[in-house]
C-alpha positions in Angstrom: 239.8 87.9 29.5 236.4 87.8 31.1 233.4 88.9 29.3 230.3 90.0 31.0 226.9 88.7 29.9 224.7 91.5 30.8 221.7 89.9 29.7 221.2 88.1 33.2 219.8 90.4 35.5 219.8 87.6 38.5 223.5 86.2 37.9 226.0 88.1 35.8 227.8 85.8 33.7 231.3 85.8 32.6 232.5 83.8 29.9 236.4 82.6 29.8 237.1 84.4 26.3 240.6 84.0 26.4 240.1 80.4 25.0 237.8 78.8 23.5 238.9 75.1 25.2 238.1 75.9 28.7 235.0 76.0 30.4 235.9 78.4 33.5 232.8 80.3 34.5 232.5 82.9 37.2 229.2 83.6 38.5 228.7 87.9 40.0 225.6 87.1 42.3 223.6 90.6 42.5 224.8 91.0 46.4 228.6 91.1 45.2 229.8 87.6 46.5 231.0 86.0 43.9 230.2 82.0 43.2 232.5 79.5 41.1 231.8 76.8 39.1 233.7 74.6 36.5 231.5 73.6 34.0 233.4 71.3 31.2 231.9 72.5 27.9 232.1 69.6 25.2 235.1 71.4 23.6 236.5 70.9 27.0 235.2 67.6 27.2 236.3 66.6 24.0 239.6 67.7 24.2 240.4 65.9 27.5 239.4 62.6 25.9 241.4 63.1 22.9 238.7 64.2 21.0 239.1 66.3 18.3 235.5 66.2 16.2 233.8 69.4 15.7 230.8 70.2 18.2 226.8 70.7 16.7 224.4 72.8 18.6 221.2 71.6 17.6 218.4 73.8 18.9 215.2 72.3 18.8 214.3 68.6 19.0 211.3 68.1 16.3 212.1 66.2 13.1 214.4 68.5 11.9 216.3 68.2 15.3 216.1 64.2 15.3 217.4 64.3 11.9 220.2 66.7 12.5 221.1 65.0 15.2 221.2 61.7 13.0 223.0 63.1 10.6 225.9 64.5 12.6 226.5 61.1 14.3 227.0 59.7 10.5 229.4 62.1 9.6 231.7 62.0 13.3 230.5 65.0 14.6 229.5 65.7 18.7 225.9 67.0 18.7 224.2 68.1 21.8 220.6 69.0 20.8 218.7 71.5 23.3 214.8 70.6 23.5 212.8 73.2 25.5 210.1 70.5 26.7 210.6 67.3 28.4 210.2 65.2 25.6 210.9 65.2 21.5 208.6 65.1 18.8 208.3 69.0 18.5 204.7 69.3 16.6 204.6 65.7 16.6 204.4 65.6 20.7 200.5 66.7 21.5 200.1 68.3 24.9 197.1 69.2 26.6 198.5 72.6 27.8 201.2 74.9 27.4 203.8 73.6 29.7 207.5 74.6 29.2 206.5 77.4 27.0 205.4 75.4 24.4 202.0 75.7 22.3 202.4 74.9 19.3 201.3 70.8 19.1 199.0 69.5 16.2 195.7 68.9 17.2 194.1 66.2 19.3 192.4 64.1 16.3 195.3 65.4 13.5 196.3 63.2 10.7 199.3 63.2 8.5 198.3 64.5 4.8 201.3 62.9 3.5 201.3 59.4 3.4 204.0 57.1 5.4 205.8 55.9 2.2 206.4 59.5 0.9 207.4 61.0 4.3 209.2 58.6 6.1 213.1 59.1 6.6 215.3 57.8 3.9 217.1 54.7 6.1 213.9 54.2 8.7 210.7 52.9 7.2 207.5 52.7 8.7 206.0 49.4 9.9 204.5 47.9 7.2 201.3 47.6 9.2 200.3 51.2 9.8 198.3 53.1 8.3 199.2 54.9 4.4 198.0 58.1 6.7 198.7 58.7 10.0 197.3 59.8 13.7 199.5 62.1 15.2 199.8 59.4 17.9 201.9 57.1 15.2 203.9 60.2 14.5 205.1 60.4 17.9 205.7 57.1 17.9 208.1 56.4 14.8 210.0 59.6 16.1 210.0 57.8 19.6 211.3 54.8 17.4 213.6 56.4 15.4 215.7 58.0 18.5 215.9 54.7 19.6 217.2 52.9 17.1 219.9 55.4 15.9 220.8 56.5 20.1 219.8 60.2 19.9 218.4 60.1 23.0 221.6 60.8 25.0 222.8 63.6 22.7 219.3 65.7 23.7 219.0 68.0 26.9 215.8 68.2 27.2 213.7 70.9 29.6 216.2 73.2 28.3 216.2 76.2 26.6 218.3 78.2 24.1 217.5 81.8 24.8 220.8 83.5 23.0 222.7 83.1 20.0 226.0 84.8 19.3 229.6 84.8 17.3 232.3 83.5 19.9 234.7 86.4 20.3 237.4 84.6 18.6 234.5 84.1 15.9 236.9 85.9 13.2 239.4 83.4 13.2 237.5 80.4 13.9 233.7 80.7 13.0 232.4 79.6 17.0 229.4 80.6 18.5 228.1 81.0 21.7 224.9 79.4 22.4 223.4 80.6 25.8 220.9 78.0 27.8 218.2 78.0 30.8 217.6 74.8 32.2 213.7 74.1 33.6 213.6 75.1 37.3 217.4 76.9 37.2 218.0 80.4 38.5 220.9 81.1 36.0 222.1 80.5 32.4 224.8 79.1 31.1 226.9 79.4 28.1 228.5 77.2 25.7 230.9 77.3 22.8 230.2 75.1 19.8 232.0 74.6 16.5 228.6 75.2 14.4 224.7 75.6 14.7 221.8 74.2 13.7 218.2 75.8 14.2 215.9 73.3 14.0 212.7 75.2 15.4 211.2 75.9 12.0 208.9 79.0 11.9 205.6 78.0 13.6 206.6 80.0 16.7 205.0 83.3 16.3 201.8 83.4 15.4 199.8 85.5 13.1 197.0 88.0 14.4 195.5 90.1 11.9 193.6 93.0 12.8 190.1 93.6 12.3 188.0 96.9 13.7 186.3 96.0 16.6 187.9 93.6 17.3 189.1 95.0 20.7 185.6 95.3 21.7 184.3 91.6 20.7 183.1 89.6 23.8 183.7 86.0 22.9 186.6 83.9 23.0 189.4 84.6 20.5 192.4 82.8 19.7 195.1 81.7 17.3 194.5 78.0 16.0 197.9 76.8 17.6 196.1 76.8 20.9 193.4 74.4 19.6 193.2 71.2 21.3 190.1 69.9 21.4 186.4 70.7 20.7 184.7 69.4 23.7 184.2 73.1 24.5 182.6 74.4 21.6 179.6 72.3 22.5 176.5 74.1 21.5 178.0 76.9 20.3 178.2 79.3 17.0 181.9 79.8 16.4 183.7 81.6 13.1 187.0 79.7 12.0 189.5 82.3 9.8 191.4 80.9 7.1 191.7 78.2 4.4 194.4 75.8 5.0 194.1 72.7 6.2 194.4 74.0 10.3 191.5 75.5 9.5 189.6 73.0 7.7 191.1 70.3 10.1 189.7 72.9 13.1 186.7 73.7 11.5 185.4 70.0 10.8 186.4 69.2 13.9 184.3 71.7 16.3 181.7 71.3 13.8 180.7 67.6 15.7 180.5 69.6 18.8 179.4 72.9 18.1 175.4 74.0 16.6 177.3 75.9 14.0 180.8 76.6 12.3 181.6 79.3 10.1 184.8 79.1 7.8 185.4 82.7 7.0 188.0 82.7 3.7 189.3 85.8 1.9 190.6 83.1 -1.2 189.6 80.0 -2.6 191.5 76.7 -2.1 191.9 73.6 -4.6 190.2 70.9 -2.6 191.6 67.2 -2.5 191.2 64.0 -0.9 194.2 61.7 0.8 192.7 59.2 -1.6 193.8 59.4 -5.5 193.1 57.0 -8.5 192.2 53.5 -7.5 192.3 54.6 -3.7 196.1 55.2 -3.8 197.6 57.8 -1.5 197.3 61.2 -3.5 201.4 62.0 -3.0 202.2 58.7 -4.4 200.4 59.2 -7.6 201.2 62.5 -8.0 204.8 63.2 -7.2 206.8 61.4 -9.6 209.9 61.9 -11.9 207.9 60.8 -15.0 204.2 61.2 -15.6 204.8 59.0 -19.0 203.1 62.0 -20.3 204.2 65.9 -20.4 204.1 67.3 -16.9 202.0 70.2 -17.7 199.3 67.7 -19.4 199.1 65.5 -16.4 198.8 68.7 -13.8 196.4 69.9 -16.4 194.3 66.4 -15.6 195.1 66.1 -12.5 193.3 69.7 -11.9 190.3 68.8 -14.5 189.6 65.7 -12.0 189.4 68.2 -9.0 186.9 70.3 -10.8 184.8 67.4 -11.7 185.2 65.8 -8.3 184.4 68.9 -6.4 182.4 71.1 -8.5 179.7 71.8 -6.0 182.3 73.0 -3.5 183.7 75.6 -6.0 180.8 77.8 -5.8 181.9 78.9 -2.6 185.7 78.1 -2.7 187.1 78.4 -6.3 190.6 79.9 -6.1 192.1 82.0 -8.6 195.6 80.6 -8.4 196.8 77.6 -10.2 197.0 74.2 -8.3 200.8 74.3 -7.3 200.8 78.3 -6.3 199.8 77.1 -2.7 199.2 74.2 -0.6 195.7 72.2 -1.9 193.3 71.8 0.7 193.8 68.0 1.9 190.5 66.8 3.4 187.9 64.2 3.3 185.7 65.6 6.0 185.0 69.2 4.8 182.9 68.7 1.5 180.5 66.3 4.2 180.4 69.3 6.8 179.5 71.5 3.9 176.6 69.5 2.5 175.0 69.0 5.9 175.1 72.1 6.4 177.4 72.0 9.8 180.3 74.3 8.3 179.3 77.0 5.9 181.7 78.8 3.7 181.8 82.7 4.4 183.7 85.7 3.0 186.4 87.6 4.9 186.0 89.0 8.2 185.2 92.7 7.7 184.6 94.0 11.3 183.2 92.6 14.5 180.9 93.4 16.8 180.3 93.1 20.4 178.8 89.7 19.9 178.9 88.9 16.5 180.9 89.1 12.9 180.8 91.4 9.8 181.7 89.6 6.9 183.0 91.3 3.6 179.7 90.6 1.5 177.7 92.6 3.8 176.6 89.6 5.7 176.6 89.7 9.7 176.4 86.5 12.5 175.2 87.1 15.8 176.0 85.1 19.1 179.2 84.1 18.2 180.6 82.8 21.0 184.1 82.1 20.0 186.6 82.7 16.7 189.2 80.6 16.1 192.3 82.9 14.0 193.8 79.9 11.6 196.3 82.2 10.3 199.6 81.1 9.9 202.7 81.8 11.1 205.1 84.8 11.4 208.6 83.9 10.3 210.5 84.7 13.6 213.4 82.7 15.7 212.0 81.8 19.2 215.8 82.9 20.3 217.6 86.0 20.9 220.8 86.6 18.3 223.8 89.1 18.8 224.8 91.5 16.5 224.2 89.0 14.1 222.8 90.8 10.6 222.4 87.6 8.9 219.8 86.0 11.2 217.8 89.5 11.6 214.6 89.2 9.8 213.9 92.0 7.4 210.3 92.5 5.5 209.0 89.1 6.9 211.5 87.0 5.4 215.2 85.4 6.0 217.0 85.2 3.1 218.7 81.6 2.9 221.4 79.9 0.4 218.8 76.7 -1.1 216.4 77.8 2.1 219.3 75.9 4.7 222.6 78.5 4.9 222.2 82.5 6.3 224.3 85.0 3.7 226.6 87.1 4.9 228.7 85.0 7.6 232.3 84.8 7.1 232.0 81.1 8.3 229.8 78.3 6.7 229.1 77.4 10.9 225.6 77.8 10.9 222.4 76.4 9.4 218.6 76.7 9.4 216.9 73.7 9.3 213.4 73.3 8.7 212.3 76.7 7.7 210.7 75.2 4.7 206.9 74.9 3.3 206.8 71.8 0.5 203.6 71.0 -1.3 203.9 67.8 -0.2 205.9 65.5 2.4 208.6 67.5 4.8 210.8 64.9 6.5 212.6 63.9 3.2 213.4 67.9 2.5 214.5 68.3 6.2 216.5 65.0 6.3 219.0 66.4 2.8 219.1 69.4 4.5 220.7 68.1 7.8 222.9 65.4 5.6 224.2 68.5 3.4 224.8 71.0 6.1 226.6 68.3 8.6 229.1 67.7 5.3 229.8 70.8 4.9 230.6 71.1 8.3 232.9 68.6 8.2 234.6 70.0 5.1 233.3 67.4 2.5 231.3 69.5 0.8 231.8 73.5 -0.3 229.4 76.1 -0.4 229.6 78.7 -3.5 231.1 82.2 -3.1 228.9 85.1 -1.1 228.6 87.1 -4.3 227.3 83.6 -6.2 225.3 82.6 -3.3 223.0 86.0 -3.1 222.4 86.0 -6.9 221.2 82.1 -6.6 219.0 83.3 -3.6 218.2 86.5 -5.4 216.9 84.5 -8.6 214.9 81.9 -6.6 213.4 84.5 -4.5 212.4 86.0 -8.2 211.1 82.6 -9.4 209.3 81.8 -6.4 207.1 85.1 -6.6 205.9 84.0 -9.9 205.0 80.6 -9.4 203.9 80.8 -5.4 201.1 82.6 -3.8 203.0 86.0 -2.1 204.1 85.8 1.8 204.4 81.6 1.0 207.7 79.4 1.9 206.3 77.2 -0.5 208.9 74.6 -2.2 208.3 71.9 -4.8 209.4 69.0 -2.5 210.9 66.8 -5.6 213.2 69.2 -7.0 214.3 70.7 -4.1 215.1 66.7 -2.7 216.5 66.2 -6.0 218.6 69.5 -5.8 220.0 69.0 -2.6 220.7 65.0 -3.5 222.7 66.4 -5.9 224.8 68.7 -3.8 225.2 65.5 -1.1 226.0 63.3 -4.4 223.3 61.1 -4.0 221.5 61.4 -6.7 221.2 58.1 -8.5 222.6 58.4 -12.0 219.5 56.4 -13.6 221.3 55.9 -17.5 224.1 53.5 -15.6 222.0 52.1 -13.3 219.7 50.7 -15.8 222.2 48.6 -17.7 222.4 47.1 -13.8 219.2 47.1 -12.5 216.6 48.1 -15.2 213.5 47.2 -13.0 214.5 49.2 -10.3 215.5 52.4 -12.6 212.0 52.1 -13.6 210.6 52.2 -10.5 212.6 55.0 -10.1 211.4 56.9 -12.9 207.3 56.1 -13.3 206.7 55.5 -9.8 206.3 57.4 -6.4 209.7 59.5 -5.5 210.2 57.9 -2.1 213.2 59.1 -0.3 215.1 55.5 -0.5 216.0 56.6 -3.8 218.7 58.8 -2.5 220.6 55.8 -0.1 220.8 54.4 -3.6 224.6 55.8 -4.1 226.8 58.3 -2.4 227.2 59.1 1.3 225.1 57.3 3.5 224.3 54.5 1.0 222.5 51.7 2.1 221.8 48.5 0.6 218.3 48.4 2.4 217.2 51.2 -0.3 217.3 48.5 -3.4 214.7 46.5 -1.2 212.6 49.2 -0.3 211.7 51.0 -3.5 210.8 47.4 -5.1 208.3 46.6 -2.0 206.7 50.3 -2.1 203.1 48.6 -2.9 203.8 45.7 -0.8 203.4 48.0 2.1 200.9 49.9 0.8 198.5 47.4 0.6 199.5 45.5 3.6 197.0 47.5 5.9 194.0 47.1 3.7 194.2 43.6 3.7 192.6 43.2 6.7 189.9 40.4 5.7 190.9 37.8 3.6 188.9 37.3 0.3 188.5 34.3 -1.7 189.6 33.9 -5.3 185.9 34.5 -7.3 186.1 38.5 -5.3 189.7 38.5 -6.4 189.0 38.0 -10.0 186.3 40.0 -9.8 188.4 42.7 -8.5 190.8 42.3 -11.3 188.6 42.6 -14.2 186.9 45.8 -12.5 190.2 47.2 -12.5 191.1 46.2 -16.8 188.0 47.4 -17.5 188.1 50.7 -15.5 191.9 50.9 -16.9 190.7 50.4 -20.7 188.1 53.1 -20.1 190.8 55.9 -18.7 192.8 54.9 -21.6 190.1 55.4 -23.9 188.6 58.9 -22.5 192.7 60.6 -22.3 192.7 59.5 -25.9 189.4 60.9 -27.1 190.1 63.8 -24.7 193.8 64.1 -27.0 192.4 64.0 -30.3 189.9 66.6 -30.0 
């Protein structure tokens, strides 16, 4: 039976539907000759070696596409990852331009807001040498690493692009899909069955545009922040940056070196922070932990009293009325500088433009504004077409997602989104337990909860995330949702028996940093690296700060700085308790 892809306007495509084993394609050309090829799908493939593993599509080859990739190999599954551009990385890989359809990159001077301890992947640590926080340059880098050291490389096609999604006729009985591809520079598509599906693009694809009156008539330059490169071009120039995350901070301290003025146009308030917590260690590494040794809801009560205290000034202009967790802080050492030189200043929401200039909400207007930069998020969208497919159609802004990883509604577990997450905090650990706990269910090791269960868990989350997020957020606590997916894998360490084994390292566990070793501890995928790893945390913390040597008197200096400044935070909590 020969089905025809009407989709191609060029090249009518017929896929062999009478089984899903061969790969018999007949090419219609539009002047009625008709051209055949063979092409060997990996089914094919597979089955002509002897090979019975299930085949992974993996669209998409950022970190959620390295990892899924990673994580198929461990469990005996083919992946073949599709990657649009001609090299991995996703976010990670800056570009100058827009080549092969792809904009979205982080910025030319971006840094990571996580540090590398907290975000690294569970069996690849960083080099001990790099920095705690990261140039997008290192980034590209480990991910060039990590490919290499686990041979993902030859599972990616890269300058190729996924352009349709569908159920495989036989789809019923079997749970295949179709996944239909463009190569860079080719005249025709192709099509492919596979066994399952990952979508690994995340949802940075679509950008956000609000509308403004007169906006149609402004003259300067206007664009979303994912086309922002660099700010060699702003030189001189009076430019308006919309939004409050950090793109927009990151953006607007950025042009504000190059520009004569930058205006940061909010319609909320942001908690500010600083990649630097107590005693100059990494903020996520203080502040994401499994025990506080204190209530949770006094230390977040602290922790947000020392913001206040810290950046008091700033909150004249930016105090937010939501609580600390209800959306992402506002990570950056460079913006509370701009502000008190006066090279960013704070301004309400956009309330019209003019030709040359901006209305704001208070009734205050800018002229000669040459250019506004929109730093307002993303659309939740899949840069791919899907057939007659209910449970990947977006509806209200949102797709409804089993733990934010499985689609409801499919008759077959065959298909996962990967990535499509927000955490307050580090995203390669959340990514990397998705892709271990959709590749075992995959492979049948692990089962997924009835439809009607699944929608009243998704249903109830949903619920519970509009009372403690912001609204129109894909915000996730990162260390219960690692810790809830650990325990669907099975590897999350149980800390009672392991501390009649290894008492230091439970712990560690417990009062320090949650760094995603913790989870090769036991289970699938353990790996007796992890033991070492958790116990050297500060080891390579510290190893790129100690890049002059000091002699003993500055050591013990050093240390009785620190007693004293330990009594005195001992002393003030307790005063602060008793009254």
């Amino acid at each position: 039976m020969l089905k025809r892809d009407t989709q191609n306007k060029e090249t009518h495509v017929y896929h062999n539907t009478a089984s899903s084993h061969y790969g018999l394609i007949i090419f219609l050309c539009t002047d009625g000759t008709v051209a055949k090829q063979v092409i060997l799908t990996q089914c094919s493939i597979s089955q002509k070696m002897g090979d019975s593993r299930k085949t992974v599509a993996v669209i998409g080859c950022g970190v959620s596409g390295l990892a899924a990739v990673k994580c198929c190999l461990d469990e005996g599954l083919q992946p073949t990852c599709f990657e649009r551009s001609d090299d991995l990385g996703g976010l990670w890989n800056y570009r100058e331009n827009s080549k092969h359809e792809v904009t979205t990159s982080v910025y030319r001077s971006t840094t990571t807001n996580t540090s590398k301890e907290s975000m690294s992947f569970s069996d690849f640590l960083f080099p001990d040498e790099w920095p705690n926080f990261l140039h997008n340059s290192y980034m590209k880098r480990y991910l060039d690493m990590y490919a290499d050291k686990f041979g993902l490389k030859k599972h990616i096609r890269f300058s190729t692009r996924v352009t349709r999604l569908a159920q495989a006729p036989d789809y019923e009985s079997t749970g295949r899909w179709v996944v239909t591809t463009q190569a860079e520079g080719a005249a025709r598509q192709t099509s492919q069955e596979f066994d399952t599906v990952m979508i690994c693009t995340g949802m940075l694809n679509n950008p956000n545009i609000p509308e403004f009156p007169g906006l149609e008539g402004f003259q300067g330059k206007i664009f979303h922040s994912q086309a922002f490169r660099r700010p060699e071009e702003f030189e001189g120039k009076r430019v308006v940056v919309v939004g409050i995350g950090d793109s927009a901070a990151d953006a607007a301290t950025d042009i504000s070196r190059q520009a004569s003025q930058v205006y940061l146009s909010t319609k909320r308030g942001a908690w500010i922070t600083s990649r630097i917590g107590d005693y100059g260690m990494p903020w996520d590494l203080q502040f994401f932990r499994r025990w506080y040794g204190i209530p949770a809801s006094l230390f977040l009560n602290l922790y947000t009293k020392s913001l206040k205290r810290q950046f008091e000034m700033f909150y004249h202009s930016l105090m937010p009325a939501h609580s600390l967790t209800a959306c992402d802080p506002l990570i950056t050492e460079d913006l509370p500088g701009c502000i008190f030189n006066g090279t960013v200043i704070i301004k309400a929401n956009i309330a019209s433009f003019t030709k040359t200039g901006v209305v704001f909400e208070d009734g205050t207007t800018e002229e000669d504004i040459a250019a506004v930069i929109l730093a307002t998020g993303y659309k939740d969208t899949l840069p791919l077409e899907v057939d007659d497919c209910q449970s990947l159609q977006i509806k209200d802004g949102r797709l409804p997602l089993y733990k934010l990883v499985f689609p409801l509604g499919l008759k077959h577990n065959t298909l996962s989104l990967n990535g499509a997450i927000r955490p307050l905090g580090a995203v390669i650990p959340c990514i990397e337990l998705q892709a271990r706990w959709a590749t075992r269910v995959f492979k049948g090791l692990a089962e997924l909860p009835s439809q009607p269960d699944m929608e009243a868990e998704v249903k109830a989350t949903d619920e519970a995330m509009k009372l403690e997020f912001l609204p129109n957020h894909r915000h996730i606590d990162p260390q219960a949702y690692c810790i809830n997916l650990a325990s669907e894998i099975g590897v999350e360490p149980n800390f009672l028996k392991l501390f009649f084994t290894d008492p230091v390292l439970t712990l560690r566990c417990l009062f320090g940093p949650l760094v995603p070793y913790q989870f090769r501890l036991v289970g699938p995928g353990k790996n007796g690296e992890a033991r070492k790893a958790i116990n050297t945390v500060w080891d390579r913390v510290l190893k790129p700060m100690k890049t002059r040597p000091i002699g003993p008197k500055e050591e013990a200096s050093h240390h009785v700085i620190v007693i004293a400044i330990c009594v005195s935070v001992f002393v003030v909590v307790a005063a602060w308790l008793l009254i």
